[in-house]
gemmi code that builds the backbone of each chain (N, CA, C; Angstrom):
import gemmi

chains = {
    "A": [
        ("UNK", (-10.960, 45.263, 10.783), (-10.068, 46.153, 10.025), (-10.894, 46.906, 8.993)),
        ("UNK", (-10.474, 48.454, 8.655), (-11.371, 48.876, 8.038), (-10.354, 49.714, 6.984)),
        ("UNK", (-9.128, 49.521, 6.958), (-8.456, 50.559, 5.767), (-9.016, 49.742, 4.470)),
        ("UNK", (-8.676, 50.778, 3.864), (-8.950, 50.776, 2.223), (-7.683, 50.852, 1.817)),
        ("UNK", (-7.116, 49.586, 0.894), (-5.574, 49.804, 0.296), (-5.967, 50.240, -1.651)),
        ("UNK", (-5.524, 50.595, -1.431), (-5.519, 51.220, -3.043), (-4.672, 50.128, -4.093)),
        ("UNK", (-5.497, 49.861, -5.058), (-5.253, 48.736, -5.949), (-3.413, 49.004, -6.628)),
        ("UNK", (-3.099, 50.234, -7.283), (-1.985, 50.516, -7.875), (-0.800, 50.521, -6.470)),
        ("UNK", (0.018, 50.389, -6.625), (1.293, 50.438, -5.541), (1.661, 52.231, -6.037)),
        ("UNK", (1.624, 52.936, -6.684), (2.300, 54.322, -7.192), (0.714, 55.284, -7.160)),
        ("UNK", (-0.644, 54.711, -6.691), (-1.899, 55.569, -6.875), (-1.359, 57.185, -5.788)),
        ("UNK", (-1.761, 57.864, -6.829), (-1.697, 59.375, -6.143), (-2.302, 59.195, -5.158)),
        ("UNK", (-2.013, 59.652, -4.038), (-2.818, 59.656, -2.730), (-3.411, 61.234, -2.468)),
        ("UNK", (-4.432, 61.325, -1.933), (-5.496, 62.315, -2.043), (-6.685, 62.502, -2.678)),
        ("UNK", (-6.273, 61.271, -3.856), (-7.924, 61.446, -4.787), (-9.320, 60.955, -4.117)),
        ("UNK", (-8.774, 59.918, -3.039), (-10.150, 59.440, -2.321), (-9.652, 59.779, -0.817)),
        ("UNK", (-10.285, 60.738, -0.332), (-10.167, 61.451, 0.894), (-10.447, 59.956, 1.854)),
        ("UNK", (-11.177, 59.099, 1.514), (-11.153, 58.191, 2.298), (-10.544, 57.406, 2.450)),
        ("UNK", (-9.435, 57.266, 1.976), (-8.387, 56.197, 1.849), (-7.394, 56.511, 2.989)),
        ("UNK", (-7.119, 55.249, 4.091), (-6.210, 55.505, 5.000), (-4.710, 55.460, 4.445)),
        ("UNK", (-4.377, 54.454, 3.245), (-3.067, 54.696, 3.167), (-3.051, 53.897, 1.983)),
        ("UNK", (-1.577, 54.038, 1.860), (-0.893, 53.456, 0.123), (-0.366, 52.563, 0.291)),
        ("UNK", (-0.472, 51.914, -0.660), (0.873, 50.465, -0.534), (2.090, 51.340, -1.168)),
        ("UNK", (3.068, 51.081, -0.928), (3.770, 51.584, -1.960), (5.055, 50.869, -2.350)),
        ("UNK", (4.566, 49.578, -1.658), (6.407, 48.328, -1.998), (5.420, 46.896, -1.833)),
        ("UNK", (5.590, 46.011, -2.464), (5.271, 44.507, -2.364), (6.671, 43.941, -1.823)),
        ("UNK", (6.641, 42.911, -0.768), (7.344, 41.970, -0.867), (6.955, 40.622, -0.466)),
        ("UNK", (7.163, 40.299, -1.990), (6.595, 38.700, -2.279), (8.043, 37.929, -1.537)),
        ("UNK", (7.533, 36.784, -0.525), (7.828, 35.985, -0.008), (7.568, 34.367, -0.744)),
        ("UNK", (8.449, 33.486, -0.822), (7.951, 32.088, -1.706), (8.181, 30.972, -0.347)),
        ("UNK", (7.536, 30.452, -0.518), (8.490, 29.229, 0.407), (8.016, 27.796, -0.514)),
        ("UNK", (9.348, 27.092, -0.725), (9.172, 25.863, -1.245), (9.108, 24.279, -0.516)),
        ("UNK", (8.498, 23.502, -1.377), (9.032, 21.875, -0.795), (8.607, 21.481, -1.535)),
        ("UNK", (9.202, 19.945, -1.491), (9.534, 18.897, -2.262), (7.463, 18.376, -2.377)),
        ("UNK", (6.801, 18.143, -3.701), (5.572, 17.672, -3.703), (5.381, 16.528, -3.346)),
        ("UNK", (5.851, 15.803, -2.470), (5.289, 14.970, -1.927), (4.856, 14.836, -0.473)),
        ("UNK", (4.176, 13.205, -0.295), (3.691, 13.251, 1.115), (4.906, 13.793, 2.355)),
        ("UNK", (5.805, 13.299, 2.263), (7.062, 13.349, 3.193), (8.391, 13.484, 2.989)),
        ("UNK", (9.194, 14.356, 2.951), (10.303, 15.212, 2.835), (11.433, 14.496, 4.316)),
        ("UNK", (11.094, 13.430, 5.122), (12.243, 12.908, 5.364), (12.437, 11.616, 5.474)),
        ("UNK", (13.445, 10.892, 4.959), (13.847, 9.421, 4.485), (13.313, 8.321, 5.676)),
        ("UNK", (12.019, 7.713, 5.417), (11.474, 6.779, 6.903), (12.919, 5.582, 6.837)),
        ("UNK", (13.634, 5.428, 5.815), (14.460, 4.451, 5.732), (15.310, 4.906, 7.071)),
        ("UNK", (16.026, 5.422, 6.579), (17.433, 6.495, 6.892), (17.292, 7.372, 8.111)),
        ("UNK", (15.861, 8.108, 8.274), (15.470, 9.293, 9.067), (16.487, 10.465, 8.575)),
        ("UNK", (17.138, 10.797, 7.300), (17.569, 12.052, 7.010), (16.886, 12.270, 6.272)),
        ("UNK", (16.849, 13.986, 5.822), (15.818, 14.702, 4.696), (16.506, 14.101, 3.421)),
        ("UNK", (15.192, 13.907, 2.614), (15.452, 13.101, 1.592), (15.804, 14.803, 0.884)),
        ("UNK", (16.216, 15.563, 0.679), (16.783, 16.697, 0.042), (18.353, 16.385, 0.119)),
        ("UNK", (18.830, 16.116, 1.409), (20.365, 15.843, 1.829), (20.322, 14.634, 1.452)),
        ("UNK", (21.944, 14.329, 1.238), (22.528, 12.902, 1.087), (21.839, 11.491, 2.460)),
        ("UNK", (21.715, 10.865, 2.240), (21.407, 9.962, 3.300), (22.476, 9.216, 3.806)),
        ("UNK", (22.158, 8.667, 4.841), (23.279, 8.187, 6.139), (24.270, 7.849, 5.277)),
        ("UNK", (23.955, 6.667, 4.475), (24.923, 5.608, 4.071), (26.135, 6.630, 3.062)),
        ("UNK", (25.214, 7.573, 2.029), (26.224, 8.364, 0.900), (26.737, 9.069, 1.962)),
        ("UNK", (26.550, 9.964, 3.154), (27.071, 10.940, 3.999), (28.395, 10.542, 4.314)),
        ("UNK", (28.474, 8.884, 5.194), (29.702, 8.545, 5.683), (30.268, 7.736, 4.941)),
        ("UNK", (29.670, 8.102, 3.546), (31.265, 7.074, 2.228), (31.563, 8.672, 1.263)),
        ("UNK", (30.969, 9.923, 2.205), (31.241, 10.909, 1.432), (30.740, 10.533, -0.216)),
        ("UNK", (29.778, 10.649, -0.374), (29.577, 10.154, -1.855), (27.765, 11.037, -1.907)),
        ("UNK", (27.914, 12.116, -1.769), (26.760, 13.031, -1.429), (26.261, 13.293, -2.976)),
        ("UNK", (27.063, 13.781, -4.186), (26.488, 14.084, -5.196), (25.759, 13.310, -5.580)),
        ("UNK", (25.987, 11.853, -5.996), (25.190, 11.195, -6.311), (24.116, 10.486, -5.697)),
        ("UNK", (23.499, 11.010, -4.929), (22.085, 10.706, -3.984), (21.242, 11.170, -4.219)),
        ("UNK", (20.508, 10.284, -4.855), (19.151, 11.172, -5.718), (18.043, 11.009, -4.830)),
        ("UNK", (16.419, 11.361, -4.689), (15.083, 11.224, -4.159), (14.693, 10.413, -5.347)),
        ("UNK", (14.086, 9.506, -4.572), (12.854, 8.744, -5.636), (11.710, 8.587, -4.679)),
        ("UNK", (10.621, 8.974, -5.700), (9.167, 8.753, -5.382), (8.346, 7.543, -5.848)),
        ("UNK", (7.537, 6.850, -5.196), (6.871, 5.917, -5.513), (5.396, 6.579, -6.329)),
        ("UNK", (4.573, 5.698, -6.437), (3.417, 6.081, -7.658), (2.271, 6.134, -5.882)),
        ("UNK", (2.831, 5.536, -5.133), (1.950, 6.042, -3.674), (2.495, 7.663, -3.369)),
        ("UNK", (3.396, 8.122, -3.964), (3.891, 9.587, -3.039), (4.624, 9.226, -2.157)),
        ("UNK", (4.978, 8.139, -1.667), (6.084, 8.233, -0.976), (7.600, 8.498, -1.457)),
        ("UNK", (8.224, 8.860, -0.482), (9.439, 9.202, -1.294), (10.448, 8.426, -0.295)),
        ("UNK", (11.914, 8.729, -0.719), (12.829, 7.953, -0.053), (14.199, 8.222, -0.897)),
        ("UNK", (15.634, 7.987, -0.362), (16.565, 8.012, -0.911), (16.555, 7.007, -1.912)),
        ("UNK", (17.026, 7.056, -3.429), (17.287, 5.687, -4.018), (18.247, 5.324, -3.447)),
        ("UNK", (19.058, 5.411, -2.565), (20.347, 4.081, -2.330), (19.442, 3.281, -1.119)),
        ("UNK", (18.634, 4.010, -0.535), (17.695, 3.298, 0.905), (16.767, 2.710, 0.026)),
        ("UNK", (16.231, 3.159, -0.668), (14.968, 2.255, -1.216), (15.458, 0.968, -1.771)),
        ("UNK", (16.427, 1.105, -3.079), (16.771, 0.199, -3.733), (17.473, -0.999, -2.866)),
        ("UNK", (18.036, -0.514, -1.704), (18.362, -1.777, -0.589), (17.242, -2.247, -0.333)),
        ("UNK", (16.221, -1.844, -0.047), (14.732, -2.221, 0.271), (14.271, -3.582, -0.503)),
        ("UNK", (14.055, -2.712, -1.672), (13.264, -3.527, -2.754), (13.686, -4.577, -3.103)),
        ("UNK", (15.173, -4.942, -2.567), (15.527, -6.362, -3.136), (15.048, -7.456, -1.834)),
        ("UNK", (14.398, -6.844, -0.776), (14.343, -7.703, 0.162), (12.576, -7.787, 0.281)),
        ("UNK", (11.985, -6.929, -0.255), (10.307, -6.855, -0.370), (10.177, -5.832, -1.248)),
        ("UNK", (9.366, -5.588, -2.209), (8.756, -4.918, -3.583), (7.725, -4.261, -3.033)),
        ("UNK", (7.625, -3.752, -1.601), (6.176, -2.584, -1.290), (7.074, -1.967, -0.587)),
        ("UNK", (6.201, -0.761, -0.727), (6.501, 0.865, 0.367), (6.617, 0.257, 1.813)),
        ("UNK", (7.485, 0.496, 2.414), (7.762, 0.725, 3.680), (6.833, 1.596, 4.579)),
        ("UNK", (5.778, 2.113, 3.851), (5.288, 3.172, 4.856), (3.727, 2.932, 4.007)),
        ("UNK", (3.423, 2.196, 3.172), (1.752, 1.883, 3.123), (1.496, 0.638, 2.566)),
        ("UNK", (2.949, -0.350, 2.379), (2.501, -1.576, 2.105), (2.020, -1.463, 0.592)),
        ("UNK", (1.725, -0.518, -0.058), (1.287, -0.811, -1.627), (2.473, -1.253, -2.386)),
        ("UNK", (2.128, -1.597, -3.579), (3.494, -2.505, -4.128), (4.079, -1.240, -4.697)),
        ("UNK", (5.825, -1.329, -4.448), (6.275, -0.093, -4.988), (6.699, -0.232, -6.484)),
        ("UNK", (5.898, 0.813, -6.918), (6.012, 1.340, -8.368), (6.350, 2.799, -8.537)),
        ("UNK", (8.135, 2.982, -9.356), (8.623, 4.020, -9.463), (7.728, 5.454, -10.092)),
        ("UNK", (7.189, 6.185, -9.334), (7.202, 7.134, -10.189), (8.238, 8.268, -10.936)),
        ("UNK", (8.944, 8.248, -10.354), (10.263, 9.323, -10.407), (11.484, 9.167, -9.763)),
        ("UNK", (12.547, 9.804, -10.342), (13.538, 10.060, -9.421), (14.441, 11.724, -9.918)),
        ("UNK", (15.210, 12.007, -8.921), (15.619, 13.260, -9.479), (16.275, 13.776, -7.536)),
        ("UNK", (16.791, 14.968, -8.327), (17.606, 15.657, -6.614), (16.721, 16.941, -6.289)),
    ],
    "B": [
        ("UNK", (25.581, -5.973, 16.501), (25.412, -4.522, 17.421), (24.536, -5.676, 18.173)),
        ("UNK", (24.614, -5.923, 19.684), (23.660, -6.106, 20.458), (22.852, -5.084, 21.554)),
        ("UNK", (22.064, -5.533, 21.599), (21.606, -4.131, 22.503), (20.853, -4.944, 23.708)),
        ("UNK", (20.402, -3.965, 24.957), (19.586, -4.064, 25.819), (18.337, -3.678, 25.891)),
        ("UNK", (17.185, -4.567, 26.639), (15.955, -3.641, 26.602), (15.281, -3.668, 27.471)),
        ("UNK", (14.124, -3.245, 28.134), (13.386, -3.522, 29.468), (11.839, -3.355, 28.665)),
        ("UNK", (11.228, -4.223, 29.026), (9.712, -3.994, 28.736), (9.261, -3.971, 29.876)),
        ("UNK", (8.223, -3.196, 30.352), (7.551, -2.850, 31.337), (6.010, -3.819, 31.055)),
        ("UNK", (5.659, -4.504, 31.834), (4.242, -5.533, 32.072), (3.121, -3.996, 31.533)),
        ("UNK", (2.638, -4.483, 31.062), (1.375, -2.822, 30.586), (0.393, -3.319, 31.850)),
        ("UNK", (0.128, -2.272, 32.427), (-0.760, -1.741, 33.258), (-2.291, -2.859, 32.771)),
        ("UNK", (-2.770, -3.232, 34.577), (-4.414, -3.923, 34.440), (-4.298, -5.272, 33.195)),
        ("UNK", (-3.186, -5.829, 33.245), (-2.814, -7.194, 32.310), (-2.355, -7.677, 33.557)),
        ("UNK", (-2.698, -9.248, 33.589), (-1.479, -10.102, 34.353), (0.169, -9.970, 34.079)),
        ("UNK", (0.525, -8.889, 33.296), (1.870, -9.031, 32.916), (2.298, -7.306, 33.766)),
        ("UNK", (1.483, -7.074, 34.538), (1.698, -5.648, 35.269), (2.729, -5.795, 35.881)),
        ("UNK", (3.710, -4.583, 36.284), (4.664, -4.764, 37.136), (5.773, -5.849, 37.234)),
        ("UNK", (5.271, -6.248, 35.834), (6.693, -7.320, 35.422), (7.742, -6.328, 34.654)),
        ("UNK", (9.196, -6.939, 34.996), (10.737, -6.012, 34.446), (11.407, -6.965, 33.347)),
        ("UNK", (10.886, -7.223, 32.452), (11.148, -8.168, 31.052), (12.171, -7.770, 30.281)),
        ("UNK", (13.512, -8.558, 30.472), (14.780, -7.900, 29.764), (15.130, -8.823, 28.323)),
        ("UNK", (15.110, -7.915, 27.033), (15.670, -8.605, 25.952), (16.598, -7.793, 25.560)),
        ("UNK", (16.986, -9.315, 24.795), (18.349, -8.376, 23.677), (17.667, -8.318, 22.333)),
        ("UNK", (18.310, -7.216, 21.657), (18.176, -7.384, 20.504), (19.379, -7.038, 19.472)),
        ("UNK", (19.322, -7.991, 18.837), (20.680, -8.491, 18.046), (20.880, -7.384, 16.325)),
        ("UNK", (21.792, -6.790, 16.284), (21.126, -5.792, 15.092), (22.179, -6.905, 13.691)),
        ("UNK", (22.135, -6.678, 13.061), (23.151, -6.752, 11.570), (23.515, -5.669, 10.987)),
        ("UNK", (24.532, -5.923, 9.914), (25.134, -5.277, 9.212), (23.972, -4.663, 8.136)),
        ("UNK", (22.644, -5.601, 7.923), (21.339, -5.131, 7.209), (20.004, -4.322, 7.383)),
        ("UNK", (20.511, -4.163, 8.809), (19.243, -3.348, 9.413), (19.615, -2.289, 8.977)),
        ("UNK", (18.223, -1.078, 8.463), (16.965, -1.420, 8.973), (16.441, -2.594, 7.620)),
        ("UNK", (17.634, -3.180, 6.854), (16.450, -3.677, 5.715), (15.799, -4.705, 6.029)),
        ("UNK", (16.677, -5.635, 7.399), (16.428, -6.833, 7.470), (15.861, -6.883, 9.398)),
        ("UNK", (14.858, -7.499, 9.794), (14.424, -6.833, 11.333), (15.937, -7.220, 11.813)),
        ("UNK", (15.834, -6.614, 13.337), (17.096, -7.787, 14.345), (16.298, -8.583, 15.137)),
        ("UNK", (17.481, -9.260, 15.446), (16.699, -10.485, 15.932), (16.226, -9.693, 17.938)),
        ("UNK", (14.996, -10.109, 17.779), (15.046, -9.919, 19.771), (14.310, -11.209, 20.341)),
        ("UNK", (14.616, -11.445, 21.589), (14.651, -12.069, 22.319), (14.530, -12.178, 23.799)),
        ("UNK", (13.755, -12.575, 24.549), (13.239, -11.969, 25.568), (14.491, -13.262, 26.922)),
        ("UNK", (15.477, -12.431, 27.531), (16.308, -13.161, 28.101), (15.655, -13.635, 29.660)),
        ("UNK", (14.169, -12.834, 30.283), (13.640, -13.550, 31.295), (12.812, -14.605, 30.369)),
        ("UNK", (12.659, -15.108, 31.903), (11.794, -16.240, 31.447), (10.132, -15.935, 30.944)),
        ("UNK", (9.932, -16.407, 30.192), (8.259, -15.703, 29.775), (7.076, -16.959, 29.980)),
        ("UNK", (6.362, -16.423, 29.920), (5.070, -17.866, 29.697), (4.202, -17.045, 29.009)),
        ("UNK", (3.816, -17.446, 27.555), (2.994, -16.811, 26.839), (3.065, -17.470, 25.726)),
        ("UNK", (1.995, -17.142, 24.504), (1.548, -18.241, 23.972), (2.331, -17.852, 22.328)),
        ("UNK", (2.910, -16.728, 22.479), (3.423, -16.599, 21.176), (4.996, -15.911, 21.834)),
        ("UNK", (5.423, -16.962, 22.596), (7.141, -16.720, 22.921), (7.418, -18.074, 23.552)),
        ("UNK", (8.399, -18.452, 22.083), (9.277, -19.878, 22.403), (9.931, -19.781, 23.632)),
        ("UNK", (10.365, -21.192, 24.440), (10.995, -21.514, 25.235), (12.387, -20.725, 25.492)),
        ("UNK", (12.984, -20.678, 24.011), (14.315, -19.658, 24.160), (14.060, -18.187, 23.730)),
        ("UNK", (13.106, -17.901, 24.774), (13.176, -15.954, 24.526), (12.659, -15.577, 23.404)),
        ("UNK", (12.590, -16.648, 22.463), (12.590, -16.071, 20.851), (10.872, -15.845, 20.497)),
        ("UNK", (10.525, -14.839, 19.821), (9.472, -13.958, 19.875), (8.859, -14.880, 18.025)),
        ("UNK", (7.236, -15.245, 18.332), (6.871, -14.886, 17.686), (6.085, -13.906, 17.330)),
        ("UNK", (6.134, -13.106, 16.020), (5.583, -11.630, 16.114), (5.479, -11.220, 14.388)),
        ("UNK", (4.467, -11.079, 13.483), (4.717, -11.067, 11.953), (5.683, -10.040, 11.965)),
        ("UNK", (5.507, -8.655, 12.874), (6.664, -7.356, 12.008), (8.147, -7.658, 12.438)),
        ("UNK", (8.345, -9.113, 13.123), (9.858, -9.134, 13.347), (9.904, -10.179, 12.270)),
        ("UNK", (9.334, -10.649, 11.618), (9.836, -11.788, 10.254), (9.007, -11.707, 8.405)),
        ("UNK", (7.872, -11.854, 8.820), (7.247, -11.398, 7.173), (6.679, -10.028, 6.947)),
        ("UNK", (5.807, -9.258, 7.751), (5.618, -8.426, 7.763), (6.822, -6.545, 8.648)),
        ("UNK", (8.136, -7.156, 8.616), (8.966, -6.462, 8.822), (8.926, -5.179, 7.770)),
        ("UNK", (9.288, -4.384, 8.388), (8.902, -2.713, 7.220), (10.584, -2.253, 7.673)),
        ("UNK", (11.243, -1.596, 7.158), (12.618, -0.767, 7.195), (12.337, 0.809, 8.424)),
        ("UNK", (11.290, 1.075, 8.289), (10.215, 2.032, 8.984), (10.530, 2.043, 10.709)),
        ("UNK", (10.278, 0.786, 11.202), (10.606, 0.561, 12.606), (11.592, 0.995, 12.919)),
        ("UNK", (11.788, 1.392, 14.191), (12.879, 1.504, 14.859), (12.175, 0.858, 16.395)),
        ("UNK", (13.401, 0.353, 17.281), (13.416, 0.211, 18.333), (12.528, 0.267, 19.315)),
        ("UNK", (12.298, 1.761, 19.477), (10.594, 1.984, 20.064), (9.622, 1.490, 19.472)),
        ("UNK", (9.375, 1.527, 18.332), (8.329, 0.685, 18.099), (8.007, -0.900, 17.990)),
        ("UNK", (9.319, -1.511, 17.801), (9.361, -2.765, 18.071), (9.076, -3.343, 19.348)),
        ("UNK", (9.759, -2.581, 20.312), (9.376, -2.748, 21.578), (8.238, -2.651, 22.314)),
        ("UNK", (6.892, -1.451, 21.611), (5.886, -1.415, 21.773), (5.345, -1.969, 21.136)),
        ("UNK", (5.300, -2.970, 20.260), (4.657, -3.984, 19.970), (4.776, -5.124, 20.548)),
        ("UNK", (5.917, -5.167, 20.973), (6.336, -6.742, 21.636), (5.218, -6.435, 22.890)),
        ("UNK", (5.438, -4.796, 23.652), (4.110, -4.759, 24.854), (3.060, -5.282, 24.330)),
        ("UNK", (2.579, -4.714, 23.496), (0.961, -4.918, 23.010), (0.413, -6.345, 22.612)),
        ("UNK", (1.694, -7.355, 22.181), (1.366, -8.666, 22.286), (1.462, -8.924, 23.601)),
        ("UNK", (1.535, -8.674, 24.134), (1.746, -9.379, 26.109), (0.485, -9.412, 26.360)),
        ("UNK", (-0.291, -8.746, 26.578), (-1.885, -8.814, 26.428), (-2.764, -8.881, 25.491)),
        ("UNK", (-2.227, -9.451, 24.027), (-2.706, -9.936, 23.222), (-2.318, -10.742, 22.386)),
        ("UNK", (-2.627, -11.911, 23.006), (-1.903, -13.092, 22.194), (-2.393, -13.926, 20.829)),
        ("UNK", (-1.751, -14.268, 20.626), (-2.386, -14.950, 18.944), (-2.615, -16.603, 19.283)),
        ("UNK", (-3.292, -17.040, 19.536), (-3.505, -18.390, 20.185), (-3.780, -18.911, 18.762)),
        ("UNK", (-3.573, -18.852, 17.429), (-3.981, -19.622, 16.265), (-2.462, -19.599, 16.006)),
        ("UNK", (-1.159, -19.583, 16.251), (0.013, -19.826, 16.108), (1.034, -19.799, 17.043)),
        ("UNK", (0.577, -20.712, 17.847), (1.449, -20.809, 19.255), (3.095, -21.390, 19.066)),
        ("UNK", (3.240, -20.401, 20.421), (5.179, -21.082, 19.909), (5.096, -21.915, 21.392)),
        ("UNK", (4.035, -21.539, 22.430), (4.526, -21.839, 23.459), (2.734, -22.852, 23.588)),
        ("UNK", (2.816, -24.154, 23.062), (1.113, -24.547, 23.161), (0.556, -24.680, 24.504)),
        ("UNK", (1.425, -25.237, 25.695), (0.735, -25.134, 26.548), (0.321, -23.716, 27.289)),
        ("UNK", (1.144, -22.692, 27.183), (0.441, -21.117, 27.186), (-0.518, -20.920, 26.554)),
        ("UNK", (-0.768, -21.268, 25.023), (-2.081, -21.376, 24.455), (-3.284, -21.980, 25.010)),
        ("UNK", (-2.913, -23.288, 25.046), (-3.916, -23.789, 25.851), (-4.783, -23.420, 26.952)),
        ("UNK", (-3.889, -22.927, 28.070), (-4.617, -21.972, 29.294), (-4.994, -20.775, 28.918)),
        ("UNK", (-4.504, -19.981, 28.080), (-5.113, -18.913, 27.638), (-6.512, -19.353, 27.143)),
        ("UNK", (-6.269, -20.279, 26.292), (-8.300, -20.127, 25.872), (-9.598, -20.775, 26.650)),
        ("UNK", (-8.027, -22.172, 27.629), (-9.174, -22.857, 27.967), (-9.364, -22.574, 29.589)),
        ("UNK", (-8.203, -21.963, 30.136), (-7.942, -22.021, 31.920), (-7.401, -20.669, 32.003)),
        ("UNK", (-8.763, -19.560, 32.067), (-8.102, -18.255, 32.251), (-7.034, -17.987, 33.208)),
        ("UNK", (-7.638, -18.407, 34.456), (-7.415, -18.409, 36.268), (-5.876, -19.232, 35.908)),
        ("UNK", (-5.494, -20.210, 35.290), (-4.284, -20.815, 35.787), (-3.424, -19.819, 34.936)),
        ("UNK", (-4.048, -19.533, 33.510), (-2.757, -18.913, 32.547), (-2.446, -17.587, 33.632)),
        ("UNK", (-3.431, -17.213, 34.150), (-3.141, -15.832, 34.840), (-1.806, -15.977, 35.989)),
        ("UNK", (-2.415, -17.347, 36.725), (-1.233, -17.512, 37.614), (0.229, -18.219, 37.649)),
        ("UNK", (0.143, -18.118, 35.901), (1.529, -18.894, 35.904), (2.253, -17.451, 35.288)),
        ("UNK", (1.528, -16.936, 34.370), (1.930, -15.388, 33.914), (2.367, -14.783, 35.567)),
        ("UNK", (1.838, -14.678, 36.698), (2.199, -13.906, 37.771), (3.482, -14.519, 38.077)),
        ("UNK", (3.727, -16.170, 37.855), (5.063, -16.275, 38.618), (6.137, -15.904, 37.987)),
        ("UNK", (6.023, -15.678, 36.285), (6.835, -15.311, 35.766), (7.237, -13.585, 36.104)),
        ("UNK", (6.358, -12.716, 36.195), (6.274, -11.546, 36.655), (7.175, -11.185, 38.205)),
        ("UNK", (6.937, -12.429, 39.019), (7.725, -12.432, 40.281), (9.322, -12.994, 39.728)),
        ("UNK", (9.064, -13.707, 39.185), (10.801, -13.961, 38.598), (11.187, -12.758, 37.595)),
        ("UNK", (10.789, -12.225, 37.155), (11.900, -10.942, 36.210), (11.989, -9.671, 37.349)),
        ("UNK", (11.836, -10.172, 38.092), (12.043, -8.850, 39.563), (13.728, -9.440, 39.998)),
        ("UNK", (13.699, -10.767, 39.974), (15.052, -10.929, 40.743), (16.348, -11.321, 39.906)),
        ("UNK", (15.962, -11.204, 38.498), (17.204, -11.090, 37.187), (18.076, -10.041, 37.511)),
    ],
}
model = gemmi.Model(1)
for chain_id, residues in chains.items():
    chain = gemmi.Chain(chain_id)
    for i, (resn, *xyz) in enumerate(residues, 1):
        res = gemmi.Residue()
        res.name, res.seqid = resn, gemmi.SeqId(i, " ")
        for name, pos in zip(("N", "CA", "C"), xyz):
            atom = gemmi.Atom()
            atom.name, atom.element = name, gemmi.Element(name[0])
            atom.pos, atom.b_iso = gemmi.Position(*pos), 0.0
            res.add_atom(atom)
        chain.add_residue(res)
    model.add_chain(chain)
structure = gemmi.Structure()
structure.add_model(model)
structure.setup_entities()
C-alpha cells in the first residue's frame, strides 16, 4: 500500500499534489469484556455476565453478581459460594480460592 | 437423575473392543458434589470393586464442579489402561497386573467377551 493519509481529518486537499486522498470521518469502534481469564461460568456453563442456571429458573436474575478469584478466575457467586463450602480451591487451577472481587 | 453410559475398550489395550455399560447416579448437588458411577458389566481391573464401583481420585477427593460427563467418562477410559496398582479395590487384578502380565491380559479378554452379550 502506498497512499499517503493526511494527519488532520478537514486538511485542504491539493497542498501536496502527492497525496492520494483525505480522511475526512473517523469511526472509532470499542469492543469490550469482562478482564478476566474466562467470561463463562465452568460451574454453571452460562456467561458469567448473565444470571446463572440456578438465579435464571428461580427468576431471581438481579441479584447475580461475578466474582473473581485472586487466580483470575471468575464464576457466578451463587455457583462459587456452593463450591466453597464443599472445597476452598478454584475449580479450574486447584489454587486455594481467595476473593478478589465481586461486582455485575 | 440416573443416567446411562457405554465406554468403549480404547484401542491396542486388552480392554479393545469391549462395550462397558455404567450408570451414573446424579444428586440434587451436582456439579458440587461428583455422581456416583458405576460400571454395571462385569470388570476385572485393579482399581474397580467387585460392585461396579470405581476407584478414581476425580470421582471422590480430587472432584472439581468443572467436569461434566464427557470428561468423567474419559477418564474412567484412560484408567482402563492405566491402573493404579498402589490402591487396589480389586487385589487380585493387582496382583496379575504387576506380577502375571499374560494371565491379567486373559482374564481382562473374558471380561471384554462378556460385555458383548449384556
Amino acid at each position: 500500500m502506498s497512499a499517503t493519509v493526511s494527519e488532520k481529518g478537514d486538511a485542504p486537499a491539493g497542498k501536496q499534489p502527492d497525496q492520494l486522498f483525505t480522511l475526512k470521518r473517523w469511526n472509532a469502534v470499542a469492543v469490550w469484556s469482562w478482564d478476566v481469564e474466562c467470561d463463562t461460568c465452568a460451574i454453571c456453563r452460562v456467561q458469567v455476565m448473565d444470571a446463572c442456571l440456578r438465579c435464571q429458573a428461580d427468576n431471581k436474575q438481579e441479584g447475580c453478581v461475578v466474582v473473581w478469584g485472586e487466580c483470575n478466575h471468575s464464576f457466578h457467586n451463587c455457583c462459587m459460594s456452593l463450591w466453597v463450602e464443599q472445597n476452598n480451591r478454584c475449580p479450574l487451577c486447584q489454587k486455594e480460592w481467595v476473593i478478589q472481587g465481586t461486582g455485575k | 437423575m440416573l443416567w446411562n453410559a457405554i465406554i468403549f475398550g480404547p484401542e491396542n489395550t486388552p480392554f479393545e473392543d469391549g462395550t462397558f455399560k455404567l450408570t451414573i447416579q446424579f444428586t440434587e448437588e451436582y456439579p458440587n458434589k461428583p455422581p456416583c458411577v458405576k460400571f454395571v458389566s462385569k470388570m476385572f481391573h485393579p482399581n474397580i470393586y467387585a460392585d461396579g464401583g470405581i476407584c478414581l481420585d476425580i470421582l471422590q477427593n480430587r472432584w472439581s464442579p468443572t467436569y461434566d460427563v464427557a470428561s468423567i467418562l474419559t477418564s474412567i477410559q484412560s484408567l482402563l489402561d492405566e491402573p493404579n496398582p498402589n490402591s487396589p479395590a480389586n487385589s487380585h487384578a493387582a496382583l496379575l497386573y504387576t506380577e502375571n502380565r499374560r494371565e491379567y491380559d486373559r482374564r481382562v479378554g473374558s471380561i471384554v467377551e462378556e460385555s458383548w452379550k449384556q
